[in-house]
One Martini backbone bead per residue (centre of mass of N, CA, C, O) as a GRO file, in nm:
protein
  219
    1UNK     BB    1  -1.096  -1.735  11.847
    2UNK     BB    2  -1.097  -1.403  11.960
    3UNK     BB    3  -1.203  -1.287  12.247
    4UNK     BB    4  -1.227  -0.919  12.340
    5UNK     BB    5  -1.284  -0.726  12.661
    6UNK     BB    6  -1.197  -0.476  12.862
    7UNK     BB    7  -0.882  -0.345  12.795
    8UNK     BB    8  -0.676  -0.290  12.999
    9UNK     BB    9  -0.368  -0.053  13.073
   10UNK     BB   10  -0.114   0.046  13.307
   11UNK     BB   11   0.144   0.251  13.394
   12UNK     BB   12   0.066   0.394  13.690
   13UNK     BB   13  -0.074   0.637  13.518
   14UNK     BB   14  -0.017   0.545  13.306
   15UNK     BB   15  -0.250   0.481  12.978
   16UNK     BB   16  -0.243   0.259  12.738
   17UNK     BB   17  -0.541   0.092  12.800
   18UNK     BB   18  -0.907   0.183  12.728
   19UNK     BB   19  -1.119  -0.047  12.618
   20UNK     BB   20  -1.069  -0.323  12.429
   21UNK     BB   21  -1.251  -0.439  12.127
   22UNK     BB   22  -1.215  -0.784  11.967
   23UNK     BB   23  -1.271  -0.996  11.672
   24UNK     BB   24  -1.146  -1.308  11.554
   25UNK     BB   25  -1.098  -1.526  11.311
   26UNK     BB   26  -1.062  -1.809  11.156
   27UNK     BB   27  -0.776  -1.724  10.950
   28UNK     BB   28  -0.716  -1.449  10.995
   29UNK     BB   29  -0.540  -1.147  10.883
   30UNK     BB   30  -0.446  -0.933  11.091
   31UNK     BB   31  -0.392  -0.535  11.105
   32UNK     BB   32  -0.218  -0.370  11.374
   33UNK     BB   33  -0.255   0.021  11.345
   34UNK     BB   34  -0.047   0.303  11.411
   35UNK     BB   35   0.101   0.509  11.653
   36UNK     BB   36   0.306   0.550  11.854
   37UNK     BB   37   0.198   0.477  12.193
   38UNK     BB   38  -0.112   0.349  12.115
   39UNK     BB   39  -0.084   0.010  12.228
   40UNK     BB   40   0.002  -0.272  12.008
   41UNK     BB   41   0.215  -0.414  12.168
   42UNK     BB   42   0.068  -0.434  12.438
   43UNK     BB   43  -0.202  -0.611  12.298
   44UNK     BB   44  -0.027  -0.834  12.208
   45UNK     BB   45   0.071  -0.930  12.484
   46UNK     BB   46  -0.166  -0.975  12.602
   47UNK     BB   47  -0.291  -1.215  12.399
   48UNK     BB   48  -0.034  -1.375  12.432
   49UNK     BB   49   0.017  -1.392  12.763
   50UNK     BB   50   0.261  -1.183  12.865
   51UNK     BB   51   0.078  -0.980  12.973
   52UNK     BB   52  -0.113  -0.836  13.215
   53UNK     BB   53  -0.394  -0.699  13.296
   54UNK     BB   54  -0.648  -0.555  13.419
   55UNK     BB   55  -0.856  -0.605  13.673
   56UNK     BB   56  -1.208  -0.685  13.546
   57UNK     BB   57  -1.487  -0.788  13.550
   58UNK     BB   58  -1.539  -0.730  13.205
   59UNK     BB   59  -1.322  -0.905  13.121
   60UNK     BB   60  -1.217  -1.053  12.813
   61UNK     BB   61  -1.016  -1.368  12.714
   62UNK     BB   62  -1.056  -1.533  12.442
   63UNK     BB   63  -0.890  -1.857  12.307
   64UNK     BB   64  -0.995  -2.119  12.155
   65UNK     BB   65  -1.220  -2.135  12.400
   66UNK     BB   66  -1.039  -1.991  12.602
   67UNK     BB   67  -1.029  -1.871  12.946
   68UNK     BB   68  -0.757  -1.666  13.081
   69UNK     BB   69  -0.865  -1.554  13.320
   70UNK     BB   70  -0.904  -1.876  13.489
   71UNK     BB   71  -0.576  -1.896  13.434
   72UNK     BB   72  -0.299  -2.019  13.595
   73UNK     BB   73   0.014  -1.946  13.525
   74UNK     BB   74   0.084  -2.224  13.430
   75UNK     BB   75  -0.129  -2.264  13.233
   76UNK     BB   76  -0.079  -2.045  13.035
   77UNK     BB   77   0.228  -2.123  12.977
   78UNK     BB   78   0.066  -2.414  12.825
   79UNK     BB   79  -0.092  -2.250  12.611
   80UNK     BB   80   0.099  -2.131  12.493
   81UNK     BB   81   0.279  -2.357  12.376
   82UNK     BB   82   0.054  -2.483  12.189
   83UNK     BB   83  -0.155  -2.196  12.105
   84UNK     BB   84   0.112  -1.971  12.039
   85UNK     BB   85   0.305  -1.768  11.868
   86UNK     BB   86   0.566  -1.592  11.735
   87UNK     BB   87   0.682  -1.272  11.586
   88UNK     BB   88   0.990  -1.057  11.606
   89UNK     BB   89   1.146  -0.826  11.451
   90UNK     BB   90   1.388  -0.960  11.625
   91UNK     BB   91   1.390  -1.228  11.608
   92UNK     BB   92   1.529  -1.449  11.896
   93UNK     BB   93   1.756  -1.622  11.862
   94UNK     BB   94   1.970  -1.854  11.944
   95UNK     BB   95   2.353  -1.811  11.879
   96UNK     BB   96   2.421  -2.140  11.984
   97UNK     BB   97   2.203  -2.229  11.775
   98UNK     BB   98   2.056  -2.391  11.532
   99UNK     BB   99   1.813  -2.347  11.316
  100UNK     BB  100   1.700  -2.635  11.421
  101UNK     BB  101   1.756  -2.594  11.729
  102UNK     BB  102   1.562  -2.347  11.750
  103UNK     BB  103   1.285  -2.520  11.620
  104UNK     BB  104   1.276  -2.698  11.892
  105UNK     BB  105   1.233  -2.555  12.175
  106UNK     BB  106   0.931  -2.562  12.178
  107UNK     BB  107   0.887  -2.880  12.185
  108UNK     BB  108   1.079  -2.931  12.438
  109UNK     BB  109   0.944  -2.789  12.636
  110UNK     BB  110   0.635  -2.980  12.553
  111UNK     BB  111   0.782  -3.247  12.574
  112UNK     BB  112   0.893  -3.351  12.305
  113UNK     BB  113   1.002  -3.536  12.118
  114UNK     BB  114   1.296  -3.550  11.890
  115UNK     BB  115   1.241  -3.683  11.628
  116UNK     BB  116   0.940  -3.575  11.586
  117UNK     BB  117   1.084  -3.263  11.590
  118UNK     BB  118   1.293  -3.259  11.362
  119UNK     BB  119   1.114  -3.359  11.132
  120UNK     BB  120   0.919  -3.118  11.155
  121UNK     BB  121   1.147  -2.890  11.134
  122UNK     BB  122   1.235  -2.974  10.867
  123UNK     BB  123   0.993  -2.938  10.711
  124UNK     BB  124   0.940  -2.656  10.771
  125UNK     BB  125   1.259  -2.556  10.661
  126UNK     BB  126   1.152  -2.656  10.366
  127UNK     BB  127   0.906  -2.473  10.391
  128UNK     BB  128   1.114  -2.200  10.344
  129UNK     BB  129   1.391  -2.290  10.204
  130UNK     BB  130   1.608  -2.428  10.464
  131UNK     BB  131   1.746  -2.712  10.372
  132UNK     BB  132   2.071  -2.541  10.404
  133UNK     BB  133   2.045  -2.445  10.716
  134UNK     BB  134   2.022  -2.634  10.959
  135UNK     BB  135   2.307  -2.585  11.116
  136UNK     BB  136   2.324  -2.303  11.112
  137UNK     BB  137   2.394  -2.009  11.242
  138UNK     BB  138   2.281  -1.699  11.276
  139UNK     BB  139   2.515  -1.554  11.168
  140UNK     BB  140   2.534  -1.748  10.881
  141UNK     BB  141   2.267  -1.538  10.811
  142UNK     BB  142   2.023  -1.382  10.708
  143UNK     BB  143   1.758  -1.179  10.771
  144UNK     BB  144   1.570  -1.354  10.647
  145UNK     BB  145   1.624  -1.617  10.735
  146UNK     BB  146   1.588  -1.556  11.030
  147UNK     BB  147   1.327  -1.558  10.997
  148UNK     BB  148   1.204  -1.812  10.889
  149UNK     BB  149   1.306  -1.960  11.155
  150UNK     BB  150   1.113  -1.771  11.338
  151UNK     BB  151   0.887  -1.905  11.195
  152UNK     BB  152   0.923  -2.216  11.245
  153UNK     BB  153   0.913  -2.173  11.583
  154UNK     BB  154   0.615  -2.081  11.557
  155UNK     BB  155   0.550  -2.355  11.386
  156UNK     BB  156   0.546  -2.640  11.560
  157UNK     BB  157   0.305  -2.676  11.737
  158UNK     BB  158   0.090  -2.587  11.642
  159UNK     BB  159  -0.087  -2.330  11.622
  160UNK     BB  160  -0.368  -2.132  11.595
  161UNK     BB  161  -0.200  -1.857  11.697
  162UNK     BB  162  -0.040  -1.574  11.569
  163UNK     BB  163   0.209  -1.331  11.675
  164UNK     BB  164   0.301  -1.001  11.513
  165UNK     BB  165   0.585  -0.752  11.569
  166UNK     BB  166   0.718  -0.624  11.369
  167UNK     BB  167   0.833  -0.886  11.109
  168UNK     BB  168   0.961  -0.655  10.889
  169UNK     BB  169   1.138  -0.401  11.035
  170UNK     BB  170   1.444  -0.552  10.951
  171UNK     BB  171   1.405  -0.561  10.638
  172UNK     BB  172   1.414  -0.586  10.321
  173UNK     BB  173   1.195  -0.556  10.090
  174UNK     BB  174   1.210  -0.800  10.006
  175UNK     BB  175   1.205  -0.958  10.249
  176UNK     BB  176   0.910  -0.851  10.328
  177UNK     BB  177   0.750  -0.966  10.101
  178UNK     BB  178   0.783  -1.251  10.143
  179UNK     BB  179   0.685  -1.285  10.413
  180UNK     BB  180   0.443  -1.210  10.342
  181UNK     BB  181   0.327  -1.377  10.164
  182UNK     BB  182   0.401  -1.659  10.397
  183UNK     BB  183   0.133  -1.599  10.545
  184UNK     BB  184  -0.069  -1.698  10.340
  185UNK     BB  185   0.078  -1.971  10.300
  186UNK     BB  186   0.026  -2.029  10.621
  187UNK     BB  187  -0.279  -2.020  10.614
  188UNK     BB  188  -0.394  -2.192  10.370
  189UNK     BB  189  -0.233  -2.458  10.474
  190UNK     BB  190  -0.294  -2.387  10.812
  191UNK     BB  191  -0.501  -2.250  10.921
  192UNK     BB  192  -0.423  -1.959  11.052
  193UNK     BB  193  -0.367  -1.707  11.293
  194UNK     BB  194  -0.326  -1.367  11.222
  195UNK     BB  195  -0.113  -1.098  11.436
  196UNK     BB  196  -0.021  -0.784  11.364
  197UNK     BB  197   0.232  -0.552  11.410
  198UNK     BB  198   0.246  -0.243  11.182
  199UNK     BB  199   0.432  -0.024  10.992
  200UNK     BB  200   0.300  -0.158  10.680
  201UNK     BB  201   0.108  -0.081  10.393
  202UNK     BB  202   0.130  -0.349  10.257
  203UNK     BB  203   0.017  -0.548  10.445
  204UNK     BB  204  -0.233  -0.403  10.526
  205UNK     BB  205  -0.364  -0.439  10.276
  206UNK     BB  206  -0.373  -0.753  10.271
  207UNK     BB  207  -0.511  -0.804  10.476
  208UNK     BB  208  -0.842  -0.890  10.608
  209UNK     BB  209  -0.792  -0.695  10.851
  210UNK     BB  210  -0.799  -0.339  10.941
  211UNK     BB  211  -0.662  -0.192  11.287
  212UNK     BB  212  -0.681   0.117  11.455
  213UNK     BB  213  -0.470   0.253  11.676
  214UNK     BB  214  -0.577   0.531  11.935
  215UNK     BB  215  -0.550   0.585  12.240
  216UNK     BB  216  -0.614   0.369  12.346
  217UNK     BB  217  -0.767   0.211  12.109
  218UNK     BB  218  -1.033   0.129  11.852
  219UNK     BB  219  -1.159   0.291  11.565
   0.00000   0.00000   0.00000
């Protein structure tokens, strides 16, 4: 699913990424932890092909049978639209759009049709329990369901893997657990690939699989 070998990053003379390697399986539900500034944040985003890495010989990063560094700027953007969704701490719903309408954006971006996007839409936001919510701008939502619907603009697409960056980090405990389940419930339901980024220790702990990352390395 997942294979990077020798992925480096620096800003300037700072080092974030210093030759990092990992492999992860379909359907494994990754959590990466470590202390702030470890570099867990860049290395989700090189993965999800938001930054690019230091560019190197040996540098490798495949997703899905797909080699990304052989990808042209636009080729990746329309990979990361089918193949890739994300889920970030603080939702980026956009306010002026209901959660129907936050949910269909990435369909419409690539191209589908409307009426078999709101289909989906609404499928999604059925199963994650926010049939009552589809009309409702973010503002009108609580934290949890603002998660859900950010939940479901990240599946809308069918991607193959899903990045989270502390994904449950504003939430209360409450609405963190059941988050933390409906991951294991997206992944048993559509085999999807999730890479977590936590300093959630019940998460990490859930996980089928924790990398610790410390200076820009995986220990």
């Amino acid at each position: 699913m997942i294979i990077a070998n020798n992925i480096y990053k620096n800003y300037g003379e700072i080092d974030v990424l210093k030759g990092v390697n990992l492999h992860i399986k379909q359907g494994e539900i990754i959590a990466i932890v470590g202390p702030s500034g470890a570099g867990k944040t860049t290395l989700l985003q090189i993965l999800g092909t938001l930054e690019k890495p230091n560019n190197n010989d040996d540098l490798k990063i495949d997703i899905n049978g797909t080699s990304i560094k052989k990808l042209s700027d636009k080729e990746i953007s329309n990979f990361r639209n089918k193949h890739i969704g994300f889920i970030f701490q603080f939702h980026q719903l956009l306010p002026e759009f209901t959660a129907l309408e936050n949910v269909c954006i990435p369909a419409f971006i690539g191209g589908k049709e409307k009426v078999e996007t709101e289909k989906k839409a609404k499928e999604l936001l059925d199963f994650l329990g926010l049939s009552h919510r589809y009309n409702h701008k973010p503002a009108e939502l609580s934290g949890g369901e603002q998660q859900r619907v950010a939940v479901a603009r990240a599946l809308i697409n069918k991607p193959a893997v899903i990045f989270a960056d502390e994904p449950s980090g504003n939430l209360d405990s409450e609405s963190a657990k059941k988050l933390h389940e409906l991951f294991f419930e997206l992944r048993d339901k559509f085999n999807q690939t999730f890479v977590i980024v936590t300093h959630n220790k019940d998460l990490a702990k859930m996980a089928d699989r924790t990398l610790t990352m410390k200076d820009g390395v995986i220990e």
